[in-house]
N, C-alpha and C positions, 0 to 999 in steps of 0.2 A: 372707400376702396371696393373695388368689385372681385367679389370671389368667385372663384374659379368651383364651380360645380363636380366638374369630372375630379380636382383633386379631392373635394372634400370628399366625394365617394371614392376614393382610391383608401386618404385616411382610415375612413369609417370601415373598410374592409381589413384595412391591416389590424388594426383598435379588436376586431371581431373574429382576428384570430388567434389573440392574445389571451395570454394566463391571465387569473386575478391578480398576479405579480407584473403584471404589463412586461411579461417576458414571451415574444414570439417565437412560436415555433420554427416559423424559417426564418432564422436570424440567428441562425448557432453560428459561435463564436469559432471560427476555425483561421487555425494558427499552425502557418506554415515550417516544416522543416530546414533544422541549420545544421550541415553536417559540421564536426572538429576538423579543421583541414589539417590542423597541426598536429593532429593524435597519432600519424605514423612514427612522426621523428621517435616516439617513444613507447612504441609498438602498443598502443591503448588498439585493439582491435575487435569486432565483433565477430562470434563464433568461427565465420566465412572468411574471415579476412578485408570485411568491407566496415567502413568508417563510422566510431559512433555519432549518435545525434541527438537534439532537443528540440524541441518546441520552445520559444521567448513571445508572449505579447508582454510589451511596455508597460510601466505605468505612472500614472498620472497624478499633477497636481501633489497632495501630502501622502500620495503613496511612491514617487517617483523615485526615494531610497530606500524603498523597503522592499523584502524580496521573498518569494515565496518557492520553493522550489520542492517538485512532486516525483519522487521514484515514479514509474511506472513497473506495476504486477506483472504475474504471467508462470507461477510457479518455478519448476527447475529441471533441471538434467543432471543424472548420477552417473551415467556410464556412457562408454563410445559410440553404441548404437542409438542411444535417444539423445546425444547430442548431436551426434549427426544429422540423424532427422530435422534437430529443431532448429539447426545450421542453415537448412535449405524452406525455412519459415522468418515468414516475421520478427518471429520470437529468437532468432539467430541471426539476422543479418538485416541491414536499413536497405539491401535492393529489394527486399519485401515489403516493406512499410509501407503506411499511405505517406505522401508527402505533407498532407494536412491534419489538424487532430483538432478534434472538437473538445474544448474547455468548457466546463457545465461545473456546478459544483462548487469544491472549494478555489477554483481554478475560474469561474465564470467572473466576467466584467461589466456584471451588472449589479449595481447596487442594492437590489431589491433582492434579488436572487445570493450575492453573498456581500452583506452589508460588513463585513469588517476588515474581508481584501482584496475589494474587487479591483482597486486600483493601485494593487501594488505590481512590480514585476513579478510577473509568473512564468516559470519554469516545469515545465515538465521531460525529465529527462528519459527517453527510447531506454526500454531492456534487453538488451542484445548479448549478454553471456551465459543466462541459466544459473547464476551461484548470487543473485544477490549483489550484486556488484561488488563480489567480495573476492573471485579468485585471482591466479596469477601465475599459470604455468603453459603450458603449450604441447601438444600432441602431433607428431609426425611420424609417420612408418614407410615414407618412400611415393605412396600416391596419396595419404590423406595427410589432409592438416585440419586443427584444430585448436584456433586460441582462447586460451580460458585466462581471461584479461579482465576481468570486473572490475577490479582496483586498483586499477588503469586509465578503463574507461571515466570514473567515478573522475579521477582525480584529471583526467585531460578533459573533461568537462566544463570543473571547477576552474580550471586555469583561463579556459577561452571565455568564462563567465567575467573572470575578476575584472579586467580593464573595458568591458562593458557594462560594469556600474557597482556588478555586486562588490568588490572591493572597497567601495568604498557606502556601503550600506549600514544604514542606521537603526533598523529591524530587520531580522529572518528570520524563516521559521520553514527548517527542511521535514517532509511528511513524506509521504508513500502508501500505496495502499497495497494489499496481500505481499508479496514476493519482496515489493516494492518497502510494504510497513517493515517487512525484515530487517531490509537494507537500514532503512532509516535508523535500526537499532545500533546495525554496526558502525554507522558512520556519525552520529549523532556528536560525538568528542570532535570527531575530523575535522564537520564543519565549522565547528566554531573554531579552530585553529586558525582557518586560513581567512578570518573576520575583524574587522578593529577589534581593539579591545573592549571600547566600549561601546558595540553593538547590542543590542539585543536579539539574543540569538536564541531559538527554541528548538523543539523535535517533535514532529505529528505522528504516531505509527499508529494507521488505521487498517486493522484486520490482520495484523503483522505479529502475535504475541502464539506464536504455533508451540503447543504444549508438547513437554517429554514426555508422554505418557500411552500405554499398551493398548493397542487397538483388543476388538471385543474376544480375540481367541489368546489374547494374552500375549500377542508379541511385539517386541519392539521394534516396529515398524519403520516408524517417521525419524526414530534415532540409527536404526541400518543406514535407512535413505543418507539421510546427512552424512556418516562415516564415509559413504563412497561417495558423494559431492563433493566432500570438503578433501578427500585423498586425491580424487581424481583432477580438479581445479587451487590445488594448492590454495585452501582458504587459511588453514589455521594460523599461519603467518602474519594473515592480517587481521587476528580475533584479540579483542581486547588482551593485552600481559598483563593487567591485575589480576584479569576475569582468569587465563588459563596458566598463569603460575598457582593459582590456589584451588585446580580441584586435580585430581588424578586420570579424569580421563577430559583432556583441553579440547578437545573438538565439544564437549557439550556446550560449550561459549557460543555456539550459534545459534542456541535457544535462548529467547529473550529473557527466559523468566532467572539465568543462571549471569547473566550481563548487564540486566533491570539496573543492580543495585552499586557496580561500577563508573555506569554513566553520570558523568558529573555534569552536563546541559540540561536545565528544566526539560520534560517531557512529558505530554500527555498519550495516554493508550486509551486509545478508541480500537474497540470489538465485542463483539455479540458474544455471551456467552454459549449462547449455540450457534455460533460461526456454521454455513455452512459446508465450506471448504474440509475444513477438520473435521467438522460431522462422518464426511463423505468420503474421505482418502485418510484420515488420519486414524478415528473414533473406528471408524465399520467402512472400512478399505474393502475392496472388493473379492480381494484376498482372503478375507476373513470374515465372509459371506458370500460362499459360492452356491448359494443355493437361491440367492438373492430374495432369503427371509423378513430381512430388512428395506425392500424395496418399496412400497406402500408408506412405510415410515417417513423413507427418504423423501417421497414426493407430496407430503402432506405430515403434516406434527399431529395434528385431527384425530390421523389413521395409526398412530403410533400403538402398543399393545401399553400397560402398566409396566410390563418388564423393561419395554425397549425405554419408557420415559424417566423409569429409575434410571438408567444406566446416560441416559442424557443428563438427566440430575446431577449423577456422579460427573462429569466431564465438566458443567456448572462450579460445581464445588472445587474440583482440582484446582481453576482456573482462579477462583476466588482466594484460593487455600495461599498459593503463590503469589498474588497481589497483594495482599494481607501488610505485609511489611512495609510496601510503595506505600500503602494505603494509610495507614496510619501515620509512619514517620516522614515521609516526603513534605519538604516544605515548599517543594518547587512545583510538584509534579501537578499534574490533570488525570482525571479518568472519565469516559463513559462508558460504561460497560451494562450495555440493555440486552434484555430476554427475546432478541426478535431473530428468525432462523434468518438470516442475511449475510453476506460476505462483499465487506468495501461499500461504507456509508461514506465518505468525505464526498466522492468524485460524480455521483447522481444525486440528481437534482433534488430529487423527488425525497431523498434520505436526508441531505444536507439539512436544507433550510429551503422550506415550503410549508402551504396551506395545510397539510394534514402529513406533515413530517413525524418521524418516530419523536417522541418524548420523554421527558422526567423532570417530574415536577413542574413540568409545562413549561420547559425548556427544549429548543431543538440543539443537534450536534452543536450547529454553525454557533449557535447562542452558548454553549458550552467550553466550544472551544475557544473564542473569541473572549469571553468571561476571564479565563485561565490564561492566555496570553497577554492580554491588555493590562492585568491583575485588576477586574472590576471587583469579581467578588471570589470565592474558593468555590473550587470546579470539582469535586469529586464524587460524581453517580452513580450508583450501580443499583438496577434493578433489582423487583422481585422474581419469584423463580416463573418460566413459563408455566400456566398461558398467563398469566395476570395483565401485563400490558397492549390493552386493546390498540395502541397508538403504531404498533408494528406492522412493517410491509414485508410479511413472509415470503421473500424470495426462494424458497425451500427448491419448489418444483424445476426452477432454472437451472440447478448445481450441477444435475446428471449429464446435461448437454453441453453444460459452460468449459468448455475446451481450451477460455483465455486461461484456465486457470489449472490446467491437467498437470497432473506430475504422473512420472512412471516409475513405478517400484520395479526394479531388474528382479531384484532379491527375492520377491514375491509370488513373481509371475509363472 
């Protein structure tokens, strides 16, 4: 057989622009958007008024019933002025959106790249209300309108998914990542409702476990934030009633660590115990370093002072202090919980599962999480304290600019 020269050097160039994972860079998986055509009949609407949406690639062969489906992040909106703004973004409406979205991660369809589901149905569901996919009310004064429809959205989603396969799926395993890992907390029961019974149905929240706890001037910040989300998008309505008949103030049910122990679907919690999300808006909000003392810190752990790394320590500990119970008595659950400043390891590559991925015990995420779903062996990790773990990709320096992931404190400002 006579070979063709010009391809083999075509081959040989693609080969040479490839990972050690023989994953090419131009060859990102991108995966077109489906609007819900059906979601007006039941007023499921984003911020705008215009139609929620997802991303579906198929999947194949022994993953062809099993089903993966991904929150997408992006923080929140508390009040009428930064919803509106976020109305008129991405982050509030799909005539913003790209029409296409690159799957990498735990989302990518390459075996090499996520060896335990690259070939399942993957879902990645657009965030288009600000509350988590969790509210349910509506805003009108004569020229503005604003719907705060999360759990709406969520569930007119679900609906157009079922009778394209996930109905009748024989694995799931709904995840999210930041705003996204939220979601996944409150909806974790949900999905498995609307599952056979005898699915195997799980919970991923990655970056998604945001603490109650007083930023560094002592106020309670991140629980203000939530009071006025959760009033202004009528969330509490849809927060677990175990969770908020049994404490006296029910709006804390939107922190995971107070809802953790309610959810009855296996779940594993992947995040960083120095998140840098929380570091940054939650821990030392800008609010509560207006002299931007902390700035240096922020853009390097290196340049941190002994004071600033105790009080990182302390935020360490909270985090652990609260897991404590999952941790020992969970017979279902998973954890990875590593010392690397990062926010949202599932969804890049580079975190998930790869050549010089973050580790423990010379385990990556992907290998952890995959362990604890499949039940190969018991999944529950948690680091030593920073710096110990050299296997960390300290995304630290990214946080100040990352804009996917802004909240605005009204209260603070």
């Amino acid at each position: 057989m006579e070979v063709n020269p010009i391809l083999v050097l075509a081959l040989l160039g693609l080969l040479a622009s490839c990972t050690p994972w023989f994953a090419c860079s131009d060859q990102r998986l991108l995966v077109p958007m489906t609007l819900v055509r059906n979601a007006s009949a039941t007023g499921a609407y984003c911020l705008d008024g215009s139609l929620p949406a997802y991303h579906l690639d198929r999947g194949l062969g022994p993953g062809a019933r099993s089903w993966l489906l991904q929150f997408e992040g992006g923080g929140w909106c508390n009040d009428l002025e930064s919803c509106m703004d976020r109305a008129k973004s991405r982050r509030g409406s799909t005539d913003y959106m790209s029409n296409f979205e690159v799957f990498s991660g735990i989302l990518s369809n390459n075996a090499s790249l996520n060896p335990d589901f690259y070939n399942w149905n993957r879902v990645k569901l657009r965030y288009c209300d600000g509350a988590s996919f969790a509210g349910d009310s509506k805003f009108s004064n004569g020229t503005s309108l604003l719907y705060f429809r999360g759990q709406r959205i969520w569930k007119a989603i679900i609906l157009d998914l079922l009778p394209e396969g996930l109905g009748r799926a024989e694995k799931a395993l709904l995840s999210g990542c930041s705003a996204g890992g939220l979601a996944t907390f409150l909806h974790c029961d949900n999905f498995t409702s609307y599952l056979p019974r005898n699915a195997d149905v799980k919970c991923l929240s990655d970056a998604g476990f945001f603490l109650d706890i007083r930023d560094i001037s002592l106020n309670s910040s991140i629980r203000t934030f939530y009071e006025d989300l959760i009033s202004l998008q009528g969330v509490e309505q849809n927060l677990d009633k175990n969770c908020t008949s049994s404490r006296y103030f029910p709006e804390q049910c939107f922190f995971p660590q107070y809802a953790l122990k309610y959810i009855q679907t296996p779940l594993f919690v992947l995040n960083s115990a120095y998140d840098v999300y929380q570091f940054h808006h939650i821990l030392v909000p800008p609010s509560a370093d207006p002299h931007g003392k902390w700035n240096r810190c922020k853009l390097d752990p290196a340049a941190c002072s002994p004071d600033e790394i105790n009080i990182l320590q302390g935020f360490r500990k909270a985090m652990l202090a609260v897991l404590r119970e999952f941790l020992e008595y969970s017979r279902t659950g998973g954890l990875f919980i590593n010392s690397c400043f990062a926010h949202c390891q599932s969804e890049s590559q580079d975190t998930w599962f790869a050549v010089d991925s973050p580790r423990m015990h010379n385990k990556t995420i992907a290998e952890a999480v995959g362990d604890w779903y499949f039940g190969r062996r018991v999944s529950k990790e948690i680091d030593c304290a920073y710096p110990c773990d050299a296997t960390c990709h300290n995304l630290i320096g990214q946080a100040p600019n990352n804009t996917r992931h802004a909240i605005r404190f009204r209260t603070l400002e």
